[in-house]
C-alpha positions in Angstrom: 0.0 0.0 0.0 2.5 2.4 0.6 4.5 1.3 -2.1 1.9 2.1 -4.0 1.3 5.3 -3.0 4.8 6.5 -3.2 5.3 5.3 -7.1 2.2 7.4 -7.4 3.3 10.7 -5.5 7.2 9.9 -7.8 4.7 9.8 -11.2 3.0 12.9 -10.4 6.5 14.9 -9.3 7.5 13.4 -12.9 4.5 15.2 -14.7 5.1 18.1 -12.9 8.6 18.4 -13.8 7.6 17.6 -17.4 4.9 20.5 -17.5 7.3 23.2 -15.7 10.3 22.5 -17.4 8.9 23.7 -20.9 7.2 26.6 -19.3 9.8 27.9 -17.7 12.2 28.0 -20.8 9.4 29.6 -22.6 8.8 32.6 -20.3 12.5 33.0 -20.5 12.6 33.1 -24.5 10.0 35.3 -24.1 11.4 37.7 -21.7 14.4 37.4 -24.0 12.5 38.6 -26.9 13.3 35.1 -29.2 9.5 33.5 -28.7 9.7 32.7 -32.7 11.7 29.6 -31.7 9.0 28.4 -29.5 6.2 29.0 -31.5 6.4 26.1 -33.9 6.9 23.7 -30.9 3.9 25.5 -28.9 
């Protein structure tokens, strides 16, 4: 049970990380004025 419960807090950290990481770089791009490079990934 606990087990479980940890490989699901570990997944959800993952996802996290996965959705932040992007967003972060892209506010920085865009604060650096180069957003075109970003745009065709969106």
């Amino acid at each position: 049970m606990a087990e479980e419960s940890q490989r699901k807090v570990e997944e959800l950290f993952a996802d996290v990380q996965v959705l932040e990481i992007p967003s972060a770089e892209t506010l920085l791009s865009k604060t650096a004025g180069s957003s075109d490079t970003y745009s065709e990934e969106d």
